[in-house]
Backbone as XML, in Angstrom:
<?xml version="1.0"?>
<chain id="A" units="angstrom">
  <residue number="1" name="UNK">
    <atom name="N" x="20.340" y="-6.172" z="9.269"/>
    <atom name="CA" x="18.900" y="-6.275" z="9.379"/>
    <atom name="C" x="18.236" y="-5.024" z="8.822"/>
  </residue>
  <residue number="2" name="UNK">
    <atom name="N" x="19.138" y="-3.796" z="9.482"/>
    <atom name="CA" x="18.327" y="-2.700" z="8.355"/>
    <atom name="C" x="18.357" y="-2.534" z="6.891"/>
  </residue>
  <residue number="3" name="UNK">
    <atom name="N" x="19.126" y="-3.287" z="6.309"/>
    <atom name="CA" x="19.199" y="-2.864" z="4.965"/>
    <atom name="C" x="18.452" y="-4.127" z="4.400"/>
  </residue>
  <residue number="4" name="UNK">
    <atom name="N" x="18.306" y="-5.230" z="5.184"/>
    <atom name="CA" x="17.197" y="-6.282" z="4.469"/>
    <atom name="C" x="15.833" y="-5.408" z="4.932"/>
  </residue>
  <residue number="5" name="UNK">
    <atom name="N" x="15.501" y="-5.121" z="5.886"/>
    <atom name="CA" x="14.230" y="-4.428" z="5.910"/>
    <atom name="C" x="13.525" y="-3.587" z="5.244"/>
  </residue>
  <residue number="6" name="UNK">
    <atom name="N" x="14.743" y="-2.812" z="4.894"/>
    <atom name="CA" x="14.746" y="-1.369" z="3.588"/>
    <atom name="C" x="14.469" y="-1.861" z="2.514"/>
  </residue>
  <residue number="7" name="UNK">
    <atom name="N" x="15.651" y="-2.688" z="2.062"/>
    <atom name="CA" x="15.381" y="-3.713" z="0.897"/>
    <atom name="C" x="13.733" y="-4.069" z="0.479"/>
  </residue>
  <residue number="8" name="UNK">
    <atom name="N" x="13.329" y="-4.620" z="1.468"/>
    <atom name="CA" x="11.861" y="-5.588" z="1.706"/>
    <atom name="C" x="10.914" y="-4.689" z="1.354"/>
  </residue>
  <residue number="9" name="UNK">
    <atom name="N" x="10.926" y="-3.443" z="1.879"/>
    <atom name="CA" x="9.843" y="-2.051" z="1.995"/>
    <atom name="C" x="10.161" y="-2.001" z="0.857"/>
  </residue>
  <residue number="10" name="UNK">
    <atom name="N" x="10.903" y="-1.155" z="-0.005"/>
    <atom name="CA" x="11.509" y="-1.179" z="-1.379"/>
    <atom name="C" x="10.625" y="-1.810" z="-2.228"/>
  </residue>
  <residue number="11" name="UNK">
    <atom name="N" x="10.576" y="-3.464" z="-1.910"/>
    <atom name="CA" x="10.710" y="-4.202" z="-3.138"/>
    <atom name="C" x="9.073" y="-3.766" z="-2.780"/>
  </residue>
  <residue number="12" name="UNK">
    <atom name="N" x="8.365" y="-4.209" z="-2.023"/>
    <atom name="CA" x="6.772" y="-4.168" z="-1.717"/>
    <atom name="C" x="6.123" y="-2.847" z="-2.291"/>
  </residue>
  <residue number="13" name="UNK">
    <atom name="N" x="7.141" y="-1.954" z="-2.201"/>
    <atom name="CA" x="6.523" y="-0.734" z="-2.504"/>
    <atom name="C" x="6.467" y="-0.839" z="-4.280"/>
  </residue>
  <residue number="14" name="UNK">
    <atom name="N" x="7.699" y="-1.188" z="-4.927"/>
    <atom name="CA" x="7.713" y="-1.586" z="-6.216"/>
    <atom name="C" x="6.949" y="-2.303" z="-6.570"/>
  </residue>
  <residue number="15" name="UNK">
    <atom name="N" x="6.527" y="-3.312" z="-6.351"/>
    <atom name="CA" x="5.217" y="-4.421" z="-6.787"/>
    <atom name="C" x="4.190" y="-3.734" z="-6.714"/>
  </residue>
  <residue number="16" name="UNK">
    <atom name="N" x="3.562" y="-3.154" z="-5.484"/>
    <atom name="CA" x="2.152" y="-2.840" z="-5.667"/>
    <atom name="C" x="2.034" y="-1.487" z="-6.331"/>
  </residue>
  <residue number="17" name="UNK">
    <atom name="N" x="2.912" y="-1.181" z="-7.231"/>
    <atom name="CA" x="3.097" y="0.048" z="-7.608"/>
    <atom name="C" x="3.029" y="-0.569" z="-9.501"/>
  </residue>
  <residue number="18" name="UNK">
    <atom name="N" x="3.667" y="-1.408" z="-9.342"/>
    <atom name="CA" x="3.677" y="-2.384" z="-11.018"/>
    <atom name="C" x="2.651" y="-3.059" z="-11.223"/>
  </residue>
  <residue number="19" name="UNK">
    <atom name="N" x="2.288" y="-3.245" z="-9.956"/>
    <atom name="CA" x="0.424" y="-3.994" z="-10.125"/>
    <atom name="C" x="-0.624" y="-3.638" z="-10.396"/>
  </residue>
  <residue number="20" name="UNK">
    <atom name="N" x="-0.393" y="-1.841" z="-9.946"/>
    <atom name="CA" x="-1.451" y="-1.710" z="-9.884"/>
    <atom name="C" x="-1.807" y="-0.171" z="-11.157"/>
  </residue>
  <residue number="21" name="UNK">
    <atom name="N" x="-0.597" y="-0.453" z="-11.866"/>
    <atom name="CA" x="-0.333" y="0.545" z="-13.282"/>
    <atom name="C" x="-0.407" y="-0.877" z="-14.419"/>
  </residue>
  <residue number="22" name="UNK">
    <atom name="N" x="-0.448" y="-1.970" z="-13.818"/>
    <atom name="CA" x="-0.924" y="-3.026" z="-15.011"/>
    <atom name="C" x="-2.088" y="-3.175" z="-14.479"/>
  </residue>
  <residue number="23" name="UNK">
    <atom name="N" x="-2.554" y="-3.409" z="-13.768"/>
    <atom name="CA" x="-4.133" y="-3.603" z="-13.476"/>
    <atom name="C" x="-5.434" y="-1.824" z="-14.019"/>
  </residue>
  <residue number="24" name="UNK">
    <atom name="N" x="-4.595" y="-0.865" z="-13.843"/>
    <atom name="CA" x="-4.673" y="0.592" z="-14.150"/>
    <atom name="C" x="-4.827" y="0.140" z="-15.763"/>
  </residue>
  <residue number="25" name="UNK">
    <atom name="N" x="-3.729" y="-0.043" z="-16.552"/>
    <atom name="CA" x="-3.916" y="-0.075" z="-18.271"/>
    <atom name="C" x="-5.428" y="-1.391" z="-18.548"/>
  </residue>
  <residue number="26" name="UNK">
    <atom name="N" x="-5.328" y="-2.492" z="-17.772"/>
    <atom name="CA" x="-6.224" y="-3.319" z="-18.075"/>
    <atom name="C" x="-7.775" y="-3.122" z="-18.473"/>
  </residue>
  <residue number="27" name="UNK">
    <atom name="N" x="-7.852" y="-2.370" z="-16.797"/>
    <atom name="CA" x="-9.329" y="-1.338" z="-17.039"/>
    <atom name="C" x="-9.579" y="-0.749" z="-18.077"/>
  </residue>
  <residue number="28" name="UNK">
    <atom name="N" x="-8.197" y="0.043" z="-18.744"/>
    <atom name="CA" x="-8.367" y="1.468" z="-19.335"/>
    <atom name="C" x="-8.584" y="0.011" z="-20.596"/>
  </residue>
  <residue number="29" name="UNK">
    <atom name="N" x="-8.020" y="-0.527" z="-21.087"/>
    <atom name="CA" x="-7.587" y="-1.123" z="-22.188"/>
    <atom name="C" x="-8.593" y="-1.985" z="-22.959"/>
  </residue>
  <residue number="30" name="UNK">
    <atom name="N" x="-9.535" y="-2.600" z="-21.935"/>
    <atom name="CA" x="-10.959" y="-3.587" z="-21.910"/>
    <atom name="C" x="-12.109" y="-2.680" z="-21.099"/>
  </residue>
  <residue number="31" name="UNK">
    <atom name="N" x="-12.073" y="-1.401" z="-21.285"/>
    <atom name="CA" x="-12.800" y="-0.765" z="-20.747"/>
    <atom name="C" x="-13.852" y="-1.190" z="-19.661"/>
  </residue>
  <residue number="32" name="UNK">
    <atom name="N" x="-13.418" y="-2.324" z="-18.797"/>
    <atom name="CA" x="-13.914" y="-2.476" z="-17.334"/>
    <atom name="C" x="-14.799" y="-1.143" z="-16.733"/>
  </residue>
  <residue number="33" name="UNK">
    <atom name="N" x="-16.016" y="-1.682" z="-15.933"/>
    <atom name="CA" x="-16.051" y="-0.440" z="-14.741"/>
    <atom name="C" x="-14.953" y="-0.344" z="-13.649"/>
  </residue>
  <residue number="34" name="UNK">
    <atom name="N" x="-14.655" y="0.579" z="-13.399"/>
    <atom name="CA" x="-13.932" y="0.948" z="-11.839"/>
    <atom name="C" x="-14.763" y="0.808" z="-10.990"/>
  </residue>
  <residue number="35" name="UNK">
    <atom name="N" x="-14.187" y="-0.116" z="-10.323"/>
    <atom name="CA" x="-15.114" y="-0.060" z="-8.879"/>
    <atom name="C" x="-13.851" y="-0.471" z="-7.809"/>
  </residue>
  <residue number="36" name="UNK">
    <atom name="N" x="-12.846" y="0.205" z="-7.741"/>
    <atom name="CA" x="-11.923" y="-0.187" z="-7.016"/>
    <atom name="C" x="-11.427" y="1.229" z="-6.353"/>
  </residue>
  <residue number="37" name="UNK">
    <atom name="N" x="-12.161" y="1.999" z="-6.000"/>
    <atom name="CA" x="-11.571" y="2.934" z="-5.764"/>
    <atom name="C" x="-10.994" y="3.088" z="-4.065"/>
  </residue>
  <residue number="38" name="UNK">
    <atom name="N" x="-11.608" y="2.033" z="-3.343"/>
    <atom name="CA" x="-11.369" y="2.588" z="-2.218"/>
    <atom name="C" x="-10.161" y="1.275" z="-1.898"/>
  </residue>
  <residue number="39" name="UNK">
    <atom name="N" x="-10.124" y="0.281" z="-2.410"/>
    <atom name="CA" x="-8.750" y="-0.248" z="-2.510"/>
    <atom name="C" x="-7.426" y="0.338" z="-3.004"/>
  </residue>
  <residue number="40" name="UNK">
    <atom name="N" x="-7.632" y="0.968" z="-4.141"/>
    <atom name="CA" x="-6.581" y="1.951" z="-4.518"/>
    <atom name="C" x="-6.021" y="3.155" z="-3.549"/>
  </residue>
  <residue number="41" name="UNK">
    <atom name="N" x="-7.120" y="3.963" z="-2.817"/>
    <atom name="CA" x="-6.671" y="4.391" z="-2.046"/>
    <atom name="C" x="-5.845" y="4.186" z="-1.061"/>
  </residue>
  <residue number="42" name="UNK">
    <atom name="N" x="-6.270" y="2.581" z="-0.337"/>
    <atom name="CA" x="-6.025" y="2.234" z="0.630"/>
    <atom name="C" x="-4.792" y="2.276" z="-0.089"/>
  </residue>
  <residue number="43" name="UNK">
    <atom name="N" x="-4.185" y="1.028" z="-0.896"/>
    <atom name="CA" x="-2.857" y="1.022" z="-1.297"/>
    <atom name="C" x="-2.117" y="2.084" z="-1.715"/>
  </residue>
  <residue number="44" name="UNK">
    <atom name="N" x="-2.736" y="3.281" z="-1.888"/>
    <atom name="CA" x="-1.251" y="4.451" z="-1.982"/>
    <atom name="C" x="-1.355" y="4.894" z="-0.437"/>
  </residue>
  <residue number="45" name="UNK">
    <atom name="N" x="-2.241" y="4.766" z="0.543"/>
    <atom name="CA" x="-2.196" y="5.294" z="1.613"/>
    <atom name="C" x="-1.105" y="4.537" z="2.470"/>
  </residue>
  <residue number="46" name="UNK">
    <atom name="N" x="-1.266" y="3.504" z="2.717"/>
    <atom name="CA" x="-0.137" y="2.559" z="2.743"/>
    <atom name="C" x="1.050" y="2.476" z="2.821"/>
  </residue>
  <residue number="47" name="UNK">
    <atom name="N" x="1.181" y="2.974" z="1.129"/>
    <atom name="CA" x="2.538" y="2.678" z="0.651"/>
    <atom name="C" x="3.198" y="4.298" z="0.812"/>
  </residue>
  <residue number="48" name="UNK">
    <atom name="N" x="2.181" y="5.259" z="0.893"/>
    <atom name="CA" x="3.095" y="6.489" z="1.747"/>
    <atom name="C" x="3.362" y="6.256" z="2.638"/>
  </residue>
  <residue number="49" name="UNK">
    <atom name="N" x="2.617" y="5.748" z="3.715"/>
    <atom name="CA" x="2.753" y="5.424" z="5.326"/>
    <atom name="C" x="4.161" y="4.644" z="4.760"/>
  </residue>
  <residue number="50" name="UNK">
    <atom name="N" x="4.744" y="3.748" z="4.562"/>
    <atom name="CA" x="5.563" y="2.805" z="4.702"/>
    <atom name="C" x="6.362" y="3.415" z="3.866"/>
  </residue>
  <residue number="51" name="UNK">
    <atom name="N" x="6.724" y="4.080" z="2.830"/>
    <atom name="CA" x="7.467" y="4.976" z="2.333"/>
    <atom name="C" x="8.052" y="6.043" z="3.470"/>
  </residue>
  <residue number="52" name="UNK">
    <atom name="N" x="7.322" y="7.071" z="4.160"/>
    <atom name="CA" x="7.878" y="7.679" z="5.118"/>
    <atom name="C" x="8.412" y="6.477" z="5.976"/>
  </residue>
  <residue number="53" name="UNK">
    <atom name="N" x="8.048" y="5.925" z="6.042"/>
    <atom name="CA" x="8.822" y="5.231" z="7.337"/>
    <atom name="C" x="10.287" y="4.872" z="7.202"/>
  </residue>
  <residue number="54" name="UNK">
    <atom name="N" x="10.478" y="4.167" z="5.792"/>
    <atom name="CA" x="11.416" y="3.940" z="5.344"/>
    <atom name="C" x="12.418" y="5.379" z="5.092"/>
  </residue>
  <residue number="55" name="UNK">
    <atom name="N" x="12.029" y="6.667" z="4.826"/>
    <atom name="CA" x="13.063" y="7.299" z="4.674"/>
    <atom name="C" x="13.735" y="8.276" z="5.978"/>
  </residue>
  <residue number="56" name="UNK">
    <atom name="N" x="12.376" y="8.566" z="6.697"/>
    <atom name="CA" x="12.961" y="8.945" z="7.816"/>
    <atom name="C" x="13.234" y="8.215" z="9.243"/>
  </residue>
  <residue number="57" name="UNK">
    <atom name="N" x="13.914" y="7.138" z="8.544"/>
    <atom name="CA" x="14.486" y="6.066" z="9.554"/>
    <atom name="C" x="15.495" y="5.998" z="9.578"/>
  </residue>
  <residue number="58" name="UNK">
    <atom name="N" x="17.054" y="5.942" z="9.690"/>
    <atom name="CA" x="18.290" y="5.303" z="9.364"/>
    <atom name="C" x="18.053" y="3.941" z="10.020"/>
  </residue>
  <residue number="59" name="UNK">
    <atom name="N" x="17.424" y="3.332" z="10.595"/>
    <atom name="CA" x="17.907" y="2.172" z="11.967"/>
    <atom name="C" x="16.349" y="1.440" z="12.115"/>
  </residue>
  <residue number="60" name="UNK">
    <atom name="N" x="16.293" y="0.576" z="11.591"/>
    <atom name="CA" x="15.047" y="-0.202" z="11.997"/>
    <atom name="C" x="15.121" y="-1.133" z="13.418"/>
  </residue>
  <residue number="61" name="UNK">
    <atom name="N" x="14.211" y="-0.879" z="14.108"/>
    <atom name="CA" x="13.985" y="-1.195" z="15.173"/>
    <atom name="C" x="12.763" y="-2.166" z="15.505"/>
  </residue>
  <residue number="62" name="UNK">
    <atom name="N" x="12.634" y="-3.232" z="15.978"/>
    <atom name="CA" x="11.953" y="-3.965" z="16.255"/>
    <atom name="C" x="10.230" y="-3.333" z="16.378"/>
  </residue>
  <residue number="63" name="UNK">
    <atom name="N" x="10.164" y="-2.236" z="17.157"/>
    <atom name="CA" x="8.992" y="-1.467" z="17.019"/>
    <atom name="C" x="8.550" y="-1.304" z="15.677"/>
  </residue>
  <residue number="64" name="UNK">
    <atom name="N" x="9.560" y="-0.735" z="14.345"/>
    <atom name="CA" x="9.508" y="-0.115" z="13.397"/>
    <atom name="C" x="8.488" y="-1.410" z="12.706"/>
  </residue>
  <residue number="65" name="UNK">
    <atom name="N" x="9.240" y="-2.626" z="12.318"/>
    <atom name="CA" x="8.738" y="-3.788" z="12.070"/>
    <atom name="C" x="7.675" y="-4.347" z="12.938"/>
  </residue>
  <residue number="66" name="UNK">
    <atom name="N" x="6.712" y="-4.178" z="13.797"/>
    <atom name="CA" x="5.560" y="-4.451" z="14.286"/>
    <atom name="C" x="4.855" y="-3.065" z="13.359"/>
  </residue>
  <residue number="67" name="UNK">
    <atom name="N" x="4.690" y="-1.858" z="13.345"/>
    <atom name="CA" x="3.666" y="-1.154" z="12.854"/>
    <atom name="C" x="4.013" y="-1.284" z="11.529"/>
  </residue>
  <residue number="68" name="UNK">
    <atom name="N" x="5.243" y="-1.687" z="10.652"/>
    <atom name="CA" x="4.542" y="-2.253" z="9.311"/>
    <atom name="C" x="3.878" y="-3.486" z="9.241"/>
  </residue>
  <residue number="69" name="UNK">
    <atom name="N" x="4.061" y="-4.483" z="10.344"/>
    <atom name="CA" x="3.038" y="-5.339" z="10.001"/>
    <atom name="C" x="1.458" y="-5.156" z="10.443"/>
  </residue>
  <residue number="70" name="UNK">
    <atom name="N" x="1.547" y="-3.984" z="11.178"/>
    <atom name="CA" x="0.036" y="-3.409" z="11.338"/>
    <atom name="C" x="-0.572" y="-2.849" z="10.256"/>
  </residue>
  <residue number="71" name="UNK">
    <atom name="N" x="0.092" y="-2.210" z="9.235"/>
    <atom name="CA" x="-0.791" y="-1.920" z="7.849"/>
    <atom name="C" x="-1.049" y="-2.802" z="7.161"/>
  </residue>
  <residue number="72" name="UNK">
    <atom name="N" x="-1.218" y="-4.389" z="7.142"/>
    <atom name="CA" x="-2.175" y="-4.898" z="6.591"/>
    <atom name="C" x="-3.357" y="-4.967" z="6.990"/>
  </residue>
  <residue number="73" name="UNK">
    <atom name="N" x="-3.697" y="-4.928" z="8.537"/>
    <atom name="CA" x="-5.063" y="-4.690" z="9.248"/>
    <atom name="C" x="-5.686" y="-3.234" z="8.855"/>
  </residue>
  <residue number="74" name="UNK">
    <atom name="N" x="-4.354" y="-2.000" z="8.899"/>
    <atom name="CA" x="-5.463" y="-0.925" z="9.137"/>
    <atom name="C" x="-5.164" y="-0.725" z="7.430"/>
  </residue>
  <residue number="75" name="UNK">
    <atom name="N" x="-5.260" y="-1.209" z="6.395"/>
    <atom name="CA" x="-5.499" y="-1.324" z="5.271"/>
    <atom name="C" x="-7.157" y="-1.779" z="4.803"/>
  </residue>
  <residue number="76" name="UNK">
    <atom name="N" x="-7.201" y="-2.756" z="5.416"/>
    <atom name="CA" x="-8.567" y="-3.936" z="5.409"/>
    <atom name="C" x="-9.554" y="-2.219" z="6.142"/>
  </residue>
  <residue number="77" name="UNK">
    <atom name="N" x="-9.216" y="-2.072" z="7.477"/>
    <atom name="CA" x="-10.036" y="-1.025" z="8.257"/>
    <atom name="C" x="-10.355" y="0.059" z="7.232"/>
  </residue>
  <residue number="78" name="UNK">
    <atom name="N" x="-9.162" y="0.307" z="6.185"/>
    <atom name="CA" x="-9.221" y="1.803" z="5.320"/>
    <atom name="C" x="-10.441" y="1.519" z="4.329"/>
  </residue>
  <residue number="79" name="UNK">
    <atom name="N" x="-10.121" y="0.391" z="4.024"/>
    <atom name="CA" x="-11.297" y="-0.364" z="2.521"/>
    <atom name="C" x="-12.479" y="-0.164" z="3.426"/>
  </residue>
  <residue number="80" name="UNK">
    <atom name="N" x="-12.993" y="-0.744" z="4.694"/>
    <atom name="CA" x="-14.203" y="-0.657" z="4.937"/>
    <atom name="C" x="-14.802" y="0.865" z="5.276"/>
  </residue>
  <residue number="81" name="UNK">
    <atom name="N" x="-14.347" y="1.420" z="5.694"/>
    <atom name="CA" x="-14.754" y="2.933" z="6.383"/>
    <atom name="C" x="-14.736" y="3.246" z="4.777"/>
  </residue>
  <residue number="82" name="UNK">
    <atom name="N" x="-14.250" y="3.343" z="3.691"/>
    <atom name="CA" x="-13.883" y="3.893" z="2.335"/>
    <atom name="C" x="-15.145" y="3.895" z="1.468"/>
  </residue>
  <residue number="83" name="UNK">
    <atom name="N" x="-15.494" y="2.047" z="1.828"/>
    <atom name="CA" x="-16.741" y="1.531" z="1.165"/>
    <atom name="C" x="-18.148" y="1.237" z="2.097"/>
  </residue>
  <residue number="84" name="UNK">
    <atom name="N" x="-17.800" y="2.164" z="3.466"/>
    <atom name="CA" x="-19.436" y="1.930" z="4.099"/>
    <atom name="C" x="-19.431" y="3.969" z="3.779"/>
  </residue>
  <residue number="85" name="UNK">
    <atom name="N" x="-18.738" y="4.238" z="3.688"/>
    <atom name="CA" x="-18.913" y="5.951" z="3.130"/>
    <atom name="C" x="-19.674" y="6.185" z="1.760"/>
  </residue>
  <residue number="86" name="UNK">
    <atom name="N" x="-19.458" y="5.056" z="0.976"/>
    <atom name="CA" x="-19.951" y="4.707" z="-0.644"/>
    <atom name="C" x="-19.101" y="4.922" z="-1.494"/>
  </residue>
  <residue number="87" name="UNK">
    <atom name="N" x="-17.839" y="4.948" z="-1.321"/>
    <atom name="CA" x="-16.692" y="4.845" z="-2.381"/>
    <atom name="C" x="-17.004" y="3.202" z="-3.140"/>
  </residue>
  <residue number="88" name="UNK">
    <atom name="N" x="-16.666" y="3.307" z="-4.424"/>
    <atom name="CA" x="-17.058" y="2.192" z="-4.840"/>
    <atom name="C" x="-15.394" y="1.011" z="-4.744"/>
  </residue>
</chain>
């Protein structure tokens, strides 16, 4: 179970990391406005949070797996506090 969990963190961390360096060239490429800034944040904030977790863990624990499924809520929470501050 820990090494599918690791695995899982891994792969999630890889995707939104490939998503968001192709979505990154798109902007740059069709010269889009940015207005994503406080989503971006949220997602590297995130994916450190869940990065540490993953390395200074050996042993995933049932706890461990409830507060990663809490960073999709306090993700949503990061975007709003991000964008009632006026981050665009």
């Amino acid at each position: 179970m820990t090494t599918s969990l690791s695995t899982l963190e891994g792969a999630a961390i890889m995707n939104n990391t490939f998503c968001l360096g192709i979505f990154l060239a798109l902007v740059y490429c069709k010269n889009l406005a940015w207005e994503f800034t406080a989503e971006t944040v949220s997602i590297i904030a995130i994916q450190l949070m869940l990065g540490f977790s993953v390395i200074f863990r050996r042993q995933q624990k049932l706890m461990d797996g409830l507060i990663v499924l809490s960073y999709y809520p306090m993700a949503m929470g990061i975007v709003a506090v991000l964008e009632a501050l006026g981050w665009d």
